[in-house]
VOGU-3710 file (C-alpha; in Angstrom, 3 decimals, decimal comma):
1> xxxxxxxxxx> -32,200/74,880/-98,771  -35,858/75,466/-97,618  -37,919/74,136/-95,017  -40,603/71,079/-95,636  -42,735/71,149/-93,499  -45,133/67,795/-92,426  -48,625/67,577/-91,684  -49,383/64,416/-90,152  -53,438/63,648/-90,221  -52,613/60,178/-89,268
11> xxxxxxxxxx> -55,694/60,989/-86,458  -57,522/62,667/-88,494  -57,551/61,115/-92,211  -56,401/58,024/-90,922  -58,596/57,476/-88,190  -61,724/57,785/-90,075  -60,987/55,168/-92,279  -60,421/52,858/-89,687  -64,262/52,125/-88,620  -63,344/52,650/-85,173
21> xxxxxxxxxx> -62,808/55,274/-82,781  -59,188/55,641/-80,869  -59,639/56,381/-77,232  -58,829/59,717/-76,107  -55,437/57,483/-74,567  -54,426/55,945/-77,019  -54,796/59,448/-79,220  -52,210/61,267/-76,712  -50,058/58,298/-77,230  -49,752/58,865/-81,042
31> xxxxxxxxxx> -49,684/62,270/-80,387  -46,557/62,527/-78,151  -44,740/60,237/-80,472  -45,424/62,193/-83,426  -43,849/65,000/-81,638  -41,100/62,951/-81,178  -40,843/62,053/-84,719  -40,336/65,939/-85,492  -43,584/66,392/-87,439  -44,759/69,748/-87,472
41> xxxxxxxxxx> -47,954/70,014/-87,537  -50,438/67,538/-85,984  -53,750/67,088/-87,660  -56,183/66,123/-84,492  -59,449/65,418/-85,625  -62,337/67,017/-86,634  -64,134/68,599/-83,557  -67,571/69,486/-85,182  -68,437/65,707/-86,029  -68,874/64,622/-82,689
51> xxxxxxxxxx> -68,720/64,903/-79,040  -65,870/62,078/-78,474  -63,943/63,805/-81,670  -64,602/67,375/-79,807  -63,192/65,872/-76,595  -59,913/64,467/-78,366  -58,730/67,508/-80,027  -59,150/69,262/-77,125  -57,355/67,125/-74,516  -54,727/66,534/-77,452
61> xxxxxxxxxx> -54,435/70,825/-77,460  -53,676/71,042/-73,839  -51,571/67,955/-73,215  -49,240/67,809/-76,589  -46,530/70,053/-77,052  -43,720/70,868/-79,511  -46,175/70,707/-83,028  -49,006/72,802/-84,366  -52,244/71,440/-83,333  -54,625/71,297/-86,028
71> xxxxxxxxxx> -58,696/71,145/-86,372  -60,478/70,068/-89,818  -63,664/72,233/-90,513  -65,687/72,119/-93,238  -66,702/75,871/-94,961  -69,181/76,031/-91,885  -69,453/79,021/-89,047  -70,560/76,210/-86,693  -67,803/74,189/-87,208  -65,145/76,704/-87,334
81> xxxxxxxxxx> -66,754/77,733/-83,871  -66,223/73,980/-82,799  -62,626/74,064/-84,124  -61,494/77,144/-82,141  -63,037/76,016/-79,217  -61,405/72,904/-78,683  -58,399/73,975/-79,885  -58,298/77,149/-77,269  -55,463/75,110/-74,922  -53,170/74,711/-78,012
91> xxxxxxxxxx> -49,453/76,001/-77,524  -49,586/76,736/-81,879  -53,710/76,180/-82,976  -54,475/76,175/-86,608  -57,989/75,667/-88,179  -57,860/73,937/-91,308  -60,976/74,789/-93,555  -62,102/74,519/-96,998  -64,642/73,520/-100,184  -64,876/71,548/-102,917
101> xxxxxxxxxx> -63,275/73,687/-106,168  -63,874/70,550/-108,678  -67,067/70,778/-111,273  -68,231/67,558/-109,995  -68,196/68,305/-106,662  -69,625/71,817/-106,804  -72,743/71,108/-108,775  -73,431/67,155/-107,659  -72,381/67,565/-104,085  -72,303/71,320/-103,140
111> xxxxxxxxxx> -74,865/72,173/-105,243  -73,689/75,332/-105,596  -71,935/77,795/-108,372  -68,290/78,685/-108,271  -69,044/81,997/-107,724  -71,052/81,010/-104,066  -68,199/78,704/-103,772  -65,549/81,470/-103,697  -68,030/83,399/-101,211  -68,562/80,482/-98,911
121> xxxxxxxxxx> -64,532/79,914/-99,014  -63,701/83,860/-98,571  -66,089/83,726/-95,444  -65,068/80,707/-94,028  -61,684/81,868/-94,052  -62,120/85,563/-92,346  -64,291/83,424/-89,768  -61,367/80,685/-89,068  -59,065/84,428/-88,702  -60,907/85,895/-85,823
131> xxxxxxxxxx> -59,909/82,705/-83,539  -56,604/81,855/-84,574  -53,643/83,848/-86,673  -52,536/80,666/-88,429  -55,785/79,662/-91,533  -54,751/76,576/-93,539  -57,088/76,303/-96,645  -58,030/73,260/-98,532  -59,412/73,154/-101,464  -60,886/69,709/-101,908
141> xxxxxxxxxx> -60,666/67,570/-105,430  -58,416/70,545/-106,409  -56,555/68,511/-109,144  -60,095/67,889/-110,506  -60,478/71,246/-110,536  -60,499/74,342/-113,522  -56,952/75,254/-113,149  -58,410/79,264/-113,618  -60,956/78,675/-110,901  -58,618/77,253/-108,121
151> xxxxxxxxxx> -55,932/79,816/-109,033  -58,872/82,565/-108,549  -60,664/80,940/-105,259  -56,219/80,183/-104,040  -55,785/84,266/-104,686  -59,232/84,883/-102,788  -58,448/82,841/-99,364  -55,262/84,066/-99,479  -56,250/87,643/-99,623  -58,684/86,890/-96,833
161> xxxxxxxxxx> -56,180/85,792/-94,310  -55,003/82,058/-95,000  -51,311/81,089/-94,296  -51,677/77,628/-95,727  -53,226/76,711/-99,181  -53,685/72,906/-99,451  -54,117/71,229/-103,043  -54,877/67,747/-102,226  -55,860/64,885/-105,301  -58,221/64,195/-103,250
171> xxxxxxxxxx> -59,516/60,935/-104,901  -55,560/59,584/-105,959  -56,272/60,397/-109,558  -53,261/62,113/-110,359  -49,841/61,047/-112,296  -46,647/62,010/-110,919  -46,241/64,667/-113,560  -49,657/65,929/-113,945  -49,670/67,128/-110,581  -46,192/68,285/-110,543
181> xxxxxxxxxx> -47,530/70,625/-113,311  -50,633/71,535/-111,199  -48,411/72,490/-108,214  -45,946/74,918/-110,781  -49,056/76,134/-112,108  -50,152/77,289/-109,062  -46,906/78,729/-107,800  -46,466/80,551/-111,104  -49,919/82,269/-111,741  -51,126/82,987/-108,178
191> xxxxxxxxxx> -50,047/86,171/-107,615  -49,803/86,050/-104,185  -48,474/82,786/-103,495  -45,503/84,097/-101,717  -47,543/85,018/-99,137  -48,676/81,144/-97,868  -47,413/77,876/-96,892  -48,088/75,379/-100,399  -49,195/72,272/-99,129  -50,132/69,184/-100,619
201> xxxxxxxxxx> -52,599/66,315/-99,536  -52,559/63,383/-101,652  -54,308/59,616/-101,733  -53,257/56,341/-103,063  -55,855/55,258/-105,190  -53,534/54,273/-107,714  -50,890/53,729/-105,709  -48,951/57,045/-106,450  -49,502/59,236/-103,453  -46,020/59,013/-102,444
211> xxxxxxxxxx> -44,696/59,588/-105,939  -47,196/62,577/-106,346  -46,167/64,259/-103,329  -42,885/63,935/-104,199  -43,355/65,589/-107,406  -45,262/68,418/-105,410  -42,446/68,937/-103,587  -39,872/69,333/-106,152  -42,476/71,542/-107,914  -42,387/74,180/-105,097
221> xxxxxxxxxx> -44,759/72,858/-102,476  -42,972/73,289/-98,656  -45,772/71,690/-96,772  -46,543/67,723/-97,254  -49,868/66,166/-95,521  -49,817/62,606/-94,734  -50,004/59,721/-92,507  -47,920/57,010/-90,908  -47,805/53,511/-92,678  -50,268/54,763/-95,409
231> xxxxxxxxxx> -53,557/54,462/-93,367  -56,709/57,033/-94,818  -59,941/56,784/-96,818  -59,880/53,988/-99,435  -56,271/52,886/-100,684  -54,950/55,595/-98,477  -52,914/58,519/-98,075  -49,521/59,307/-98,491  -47,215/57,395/-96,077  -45,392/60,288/-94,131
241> xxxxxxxxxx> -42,081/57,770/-93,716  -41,588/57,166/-97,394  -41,885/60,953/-98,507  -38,824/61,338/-95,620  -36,650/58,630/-96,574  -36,987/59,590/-100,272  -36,040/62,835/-99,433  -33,575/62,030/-96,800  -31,438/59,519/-99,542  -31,275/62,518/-102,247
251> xxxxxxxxxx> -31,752/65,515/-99,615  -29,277/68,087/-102,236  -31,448/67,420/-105,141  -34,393/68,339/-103,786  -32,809/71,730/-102,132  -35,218/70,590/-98,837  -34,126/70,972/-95,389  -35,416/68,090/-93,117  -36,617/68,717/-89,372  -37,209/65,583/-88,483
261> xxxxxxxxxx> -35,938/62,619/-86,501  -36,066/59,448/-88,843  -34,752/57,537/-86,077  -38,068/57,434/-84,713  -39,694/56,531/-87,517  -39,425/52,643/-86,941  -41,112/53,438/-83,254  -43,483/55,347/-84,855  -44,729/53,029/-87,289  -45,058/50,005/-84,715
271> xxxxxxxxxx> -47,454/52,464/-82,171  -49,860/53,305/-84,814  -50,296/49,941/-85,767  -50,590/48,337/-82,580  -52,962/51,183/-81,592  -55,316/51,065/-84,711  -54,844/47,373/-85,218  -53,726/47,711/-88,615  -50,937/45,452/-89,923  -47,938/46,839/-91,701
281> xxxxxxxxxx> -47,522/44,591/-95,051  -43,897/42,815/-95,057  -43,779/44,444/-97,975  -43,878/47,755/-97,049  -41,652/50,587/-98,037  -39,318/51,564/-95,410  -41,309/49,986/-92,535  -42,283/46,401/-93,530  -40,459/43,335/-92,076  -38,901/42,471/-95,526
291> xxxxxxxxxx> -37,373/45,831/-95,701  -33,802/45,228/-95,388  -33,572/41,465/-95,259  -31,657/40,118/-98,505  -32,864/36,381/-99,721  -31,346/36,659/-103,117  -27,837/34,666/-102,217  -25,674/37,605/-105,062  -27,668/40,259/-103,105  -26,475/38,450/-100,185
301> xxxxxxxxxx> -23,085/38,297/-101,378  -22,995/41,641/-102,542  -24,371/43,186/-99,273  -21,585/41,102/-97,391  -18,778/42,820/-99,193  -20,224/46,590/-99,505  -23,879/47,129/-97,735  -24,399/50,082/-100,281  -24,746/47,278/-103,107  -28,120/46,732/-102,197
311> xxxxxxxxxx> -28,906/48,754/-98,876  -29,691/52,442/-100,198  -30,672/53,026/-96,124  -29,106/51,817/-93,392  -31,550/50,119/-90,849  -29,898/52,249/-88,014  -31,456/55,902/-89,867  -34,525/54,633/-89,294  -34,461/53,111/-85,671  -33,665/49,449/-86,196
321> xxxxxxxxxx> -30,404/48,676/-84,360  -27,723/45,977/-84,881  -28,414/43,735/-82,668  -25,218/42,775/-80,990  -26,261/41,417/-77,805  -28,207/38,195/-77,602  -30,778/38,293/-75,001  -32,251/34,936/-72,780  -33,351/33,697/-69,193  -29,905/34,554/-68,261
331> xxxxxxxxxx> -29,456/38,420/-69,126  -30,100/40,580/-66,455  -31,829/43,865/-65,956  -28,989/46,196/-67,641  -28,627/43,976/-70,513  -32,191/44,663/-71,118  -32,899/48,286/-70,501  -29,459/48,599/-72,899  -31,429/47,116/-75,595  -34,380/48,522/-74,733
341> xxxxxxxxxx> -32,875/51,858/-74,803  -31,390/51,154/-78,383  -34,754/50,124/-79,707  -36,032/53,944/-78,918  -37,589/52,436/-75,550  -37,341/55,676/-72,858  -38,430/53,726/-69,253  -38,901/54,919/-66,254  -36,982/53,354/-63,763  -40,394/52,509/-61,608
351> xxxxxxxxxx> -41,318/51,121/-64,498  -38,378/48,602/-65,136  -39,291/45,844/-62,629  -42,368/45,103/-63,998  -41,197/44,751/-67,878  -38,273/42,862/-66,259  -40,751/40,009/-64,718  -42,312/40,094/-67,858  -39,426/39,994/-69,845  -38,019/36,639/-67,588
361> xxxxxxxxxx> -41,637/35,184/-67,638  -40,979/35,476/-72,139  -37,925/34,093/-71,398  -38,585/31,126/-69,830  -40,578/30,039/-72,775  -37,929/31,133/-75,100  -34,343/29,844/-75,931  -33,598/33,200/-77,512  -35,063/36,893/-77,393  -35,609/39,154/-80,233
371> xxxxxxxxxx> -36,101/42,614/-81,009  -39,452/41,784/-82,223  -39,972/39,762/-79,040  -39,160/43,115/-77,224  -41,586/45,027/-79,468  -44,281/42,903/-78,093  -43,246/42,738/-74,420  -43,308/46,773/-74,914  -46,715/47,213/-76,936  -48,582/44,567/-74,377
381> xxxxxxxxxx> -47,439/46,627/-71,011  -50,461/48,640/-70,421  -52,834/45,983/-71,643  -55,962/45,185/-69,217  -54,514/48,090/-66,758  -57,856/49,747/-65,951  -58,986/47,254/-63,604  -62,803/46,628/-64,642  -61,735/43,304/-66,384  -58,412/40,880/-66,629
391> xxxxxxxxxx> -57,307/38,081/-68,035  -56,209/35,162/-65,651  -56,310/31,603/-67,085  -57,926/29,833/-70,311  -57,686/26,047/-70,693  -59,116/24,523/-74,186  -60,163/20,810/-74,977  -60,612/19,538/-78,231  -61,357/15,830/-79,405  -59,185/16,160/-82,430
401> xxxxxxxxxx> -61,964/15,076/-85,080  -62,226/18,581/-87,119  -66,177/17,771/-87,167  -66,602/18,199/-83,498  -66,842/21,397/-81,136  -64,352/22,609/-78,875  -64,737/23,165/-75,107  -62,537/26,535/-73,424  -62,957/27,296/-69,540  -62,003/30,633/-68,873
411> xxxxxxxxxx> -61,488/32,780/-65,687  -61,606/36,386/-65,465  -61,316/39,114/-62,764  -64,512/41,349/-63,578  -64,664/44,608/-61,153  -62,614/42,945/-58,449  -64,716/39,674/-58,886  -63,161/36,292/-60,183  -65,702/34,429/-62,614  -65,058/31,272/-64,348
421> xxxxxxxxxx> -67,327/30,019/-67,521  -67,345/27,835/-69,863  -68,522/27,381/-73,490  -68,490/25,004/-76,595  -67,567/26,222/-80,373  -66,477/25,450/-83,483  -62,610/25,419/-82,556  -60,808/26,521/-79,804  -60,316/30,302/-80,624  -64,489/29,965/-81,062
431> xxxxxxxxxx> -65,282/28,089/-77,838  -62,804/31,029/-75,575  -64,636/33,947/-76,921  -68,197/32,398/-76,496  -67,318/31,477/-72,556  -65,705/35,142/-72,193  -69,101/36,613/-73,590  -71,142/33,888/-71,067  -68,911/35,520/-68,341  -69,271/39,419/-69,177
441> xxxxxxxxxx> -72,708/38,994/-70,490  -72,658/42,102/-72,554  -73,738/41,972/-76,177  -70,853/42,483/-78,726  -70,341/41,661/-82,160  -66,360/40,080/-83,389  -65,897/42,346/-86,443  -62,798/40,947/-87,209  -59,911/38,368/-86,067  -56,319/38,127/-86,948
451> xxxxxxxxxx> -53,523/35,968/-85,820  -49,634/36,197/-86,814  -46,280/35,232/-85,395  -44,434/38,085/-83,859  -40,535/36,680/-84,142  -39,085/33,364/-84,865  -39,232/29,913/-84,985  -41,592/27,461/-82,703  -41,411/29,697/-80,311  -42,595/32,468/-82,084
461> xxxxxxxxxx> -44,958/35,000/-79,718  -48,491/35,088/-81,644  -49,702/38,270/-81,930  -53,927/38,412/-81,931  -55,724/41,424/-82,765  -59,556/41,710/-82,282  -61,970/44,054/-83,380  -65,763/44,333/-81,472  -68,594/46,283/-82,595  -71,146/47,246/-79,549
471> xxxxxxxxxx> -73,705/49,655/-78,294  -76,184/51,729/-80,331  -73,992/53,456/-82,005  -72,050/50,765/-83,446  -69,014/51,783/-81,857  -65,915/49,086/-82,606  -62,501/48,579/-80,604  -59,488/47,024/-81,097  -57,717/44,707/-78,446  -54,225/43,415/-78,482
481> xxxxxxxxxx> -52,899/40,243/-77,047  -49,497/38,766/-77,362  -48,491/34,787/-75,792  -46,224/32,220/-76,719  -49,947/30,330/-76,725  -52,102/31,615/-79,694  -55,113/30,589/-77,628  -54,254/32,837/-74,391  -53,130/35,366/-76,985  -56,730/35,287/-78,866
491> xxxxxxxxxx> -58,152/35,229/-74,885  -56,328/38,481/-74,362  -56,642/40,624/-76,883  -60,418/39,434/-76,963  -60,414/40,676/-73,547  -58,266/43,796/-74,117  -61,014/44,984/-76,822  -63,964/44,825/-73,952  -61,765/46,521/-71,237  -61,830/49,490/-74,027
501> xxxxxxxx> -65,498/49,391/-74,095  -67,461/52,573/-72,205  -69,701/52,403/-69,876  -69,501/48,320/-70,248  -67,841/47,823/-66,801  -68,545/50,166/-64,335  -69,421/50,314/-60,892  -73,391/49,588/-59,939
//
């Protein structure tokens, strides 16, 4: 069996098409997780394109262990410069660089001919080889591309030092078997492919990036690029924890050896969307909430009698538990860190007595806990921690006619100070952010707003998510905040987004 290898570039690809920018914090979370997952290689960012992306990679270098640290460059001395700079601290650096091989891109973007296009990627790559021993190579809108010409400019980089070739469809245009036959092209006419790492990058523009890697795979390819729940430019890229479970459920028939730990996929999943504030459909392969639930009553019938019938994986694989135990007001500290610790949860004792008091102050406005109940006790910890602004207490007003505004007093503890404003608006969730902006008084600019319900029933936690543009630079943030009250929830999260904000709270 041989080795797949996976690339994750779920801070790199998938950050970018987020229209935000992940704290340096919140990238080391991801980060450490990933490296829990069992990815191999970690793509970090792209240090050349700008200062807080230069910053990133390199605290993510000298702080995450246990994966290959990546940097994207483009064909660019500068930026290959950039790339081995901030990646200098890395236990395992690798530079990934490249060019556009496609006749579209070449003479509408690049401007250039293939021949300075093989130059420029022959350079690039002997540059990238003077920092760092490991060269990954992309060759971007390769399935786009002359099949001659990227076969030629494949044997040229690889000749010049690079120990990873990357083919990526870079705008999701292939079929399944039209880029199987691109990848067994490639492994049969480059002479030298033997000597590198085939790796393939694709996006879901047609909503086959999964099935396209797959055939990559099974066509030779031994390195897959992708990112967690799907997120990237567009529709997209390749969602790193379906290519696993695919292979995972017929591992002998695709002769692939897997290094990974799909328990933590389910963990992994829930971070990266609670970081980037980007919702996992229900729907969802693998990860959604619908995954293994059965509404059908024969599927029910038939999963009662044999769970094979209709369960192809079994929730455990990927990190969702059985839930045996049946938390409340009542359960005590070791009933919860036992669950806790079965949901992939590792606590430090320190740490314990405050989730408790949370956990009691959930469950005295709950009958009934549930995992996803714990999910949300675990995301919020950490919320408002840096002490420039908190949440205290919101109260709301309304008259009840739907023409009419809203009145919300709110309360906040800004820089050790406690304010209290209030503010009219058109609703309740309107009226609390106007009196948190009369409090801050910092321009910002609500980008977006979403509210859903975390568990079940009337008691259900909502779960707000805000996103705020601000500053020159258009900069945006997400904040998270989670209450049995979807007002305090839309307070906090609101909130949460302007503690993220630089330079917005400091001292005088």
């Amino acid at each position: 069996m041989r080795k797949l290898y996976f690339f994750d570039t779920t801070l790199r690809d998938g950050e970018q098409s987020l229209g935000l920018t992940l704290n340096v914090k919140e990238k080391l979370e991801i980060g450490r997780q990933l490296v829990r997952l069992g990815v191999d290689v970690i793509e970090a960012g792209f240090p050349a394109s700008s200062p807080g992306d230069m910053e990133s990679v390199k605290t993510i270098a000298r702080e995450v262990k246990g994966a290959v640290i990546c940097g994207l460059s483009r064909a660019v001395k500068e930026d290959i410069d950039c790339c081995a700079q901030a990646l200098k601290d890395a236990e395992y650096p690798r530079i990934h660089t490249g060019i556009a091989v496609s006749p579209i891109h070449m003479e509408r973007k690049l401007k250039l001919s293939p021949d300075q296009v093989l130059d420029t990627a022959v350079s690039a790559v002997k540059h990238a080889k003077k920092y760092v021993e490991d060269v990954e190579f992309y060759a971007e809108d390769a399935f786009r591309s002359e099949p001659s010409f990227l076969v030629k400019v494949l044997e040229k980089v690889i000749k010049a030092g690079a120990t990873v070739v990357n083919i990526p469809d870079t705008v999701g245009y292939a079929t399944p078997w039209e880029y199987g036959e691109l990848i067994a092209y490639v492994m049969n006419h480059v002479s030298s492919i033997h000597k590198a790492v085939v790796s393939i990058h694709c996006h879901n523009d047609l909503g086959m990036a999964t099935a396209n890697s797959l055939a990559g795979i099974k066509a030779g390819a031994s390195q897959v690029e992708g990112t967690i729940n799907g997120i990237g430019e567009r529709a997209g890229n390749t969602s790193l924890e379906e290519v696993i479970m695919a292979v995972y459920t017929q591992q002998e028939r695709y002769g692939i050896e897997l290094g990974v730990n799909t328990r933590e996929i389910s963990a992994t999943s829930r971070l990266v969307s609670r970081i980037t504030g980007v919702p996992v459909p229900s729907h969802k392969a693998i990860v959604g909430a619908n995954a293994f639930m059965h509404a059908s009553g024969i599927h029910q019938d038939g999963v009662l009698k044999e769970k094979s019938t209709y369960e192809i994986i079994d929730p455990e694989i990927i990190g969702i538990p059985r839930n045996t135990i049946i938390l409340s007001a009542r359960s005590g500290r070791h009933a919860l860190k036992h669950r806790l610790d079965e949901l992939g949860y590792e606590i430090e004792n320190e740490k314990m007595k405050d989730i408790y008091n949370k956990f009691l102050q959930l469950a005295d406005q709950k009958k009934e806990i549930f995992d996803e109940d714990l999910h949300a006790l675990m995301g919020s910890t950490g919320l408002d921690q840096n002490g420039r602004i908190r949440f205290q207490k919101v109260s709301v007003n309304t008259s009840g006619d739907a023409a009419s505004t809203a009145t919300a007093t709110i309360t906040l503890e800004v820089m050790g100070e406690t304010l209290t404003d209030a503010a009219c608006g058109n609703g309740p969730v309107d009226a609390v952010f106007k009196a948190i902006d009369r409090v801050v008084k910092k321009p910002v600019f609500l980008e977006d707003y979403t509210l859903k319900s975390v568990s079940r029933g009337s008691e259900a936690l909502g779960d707000a998510t805000v996103k705020l543009r601000y500053g020159e630079k258009n900069t945006v943030v997400v904040g998270r905040g989670i209450s049995t009250d979807i007002i305090e929830a839309s307070a906090r999260a609101y909130v949460n987004a302007l503690s993220k904000m630089k330079c917005m709270f400091t001292a005088e």
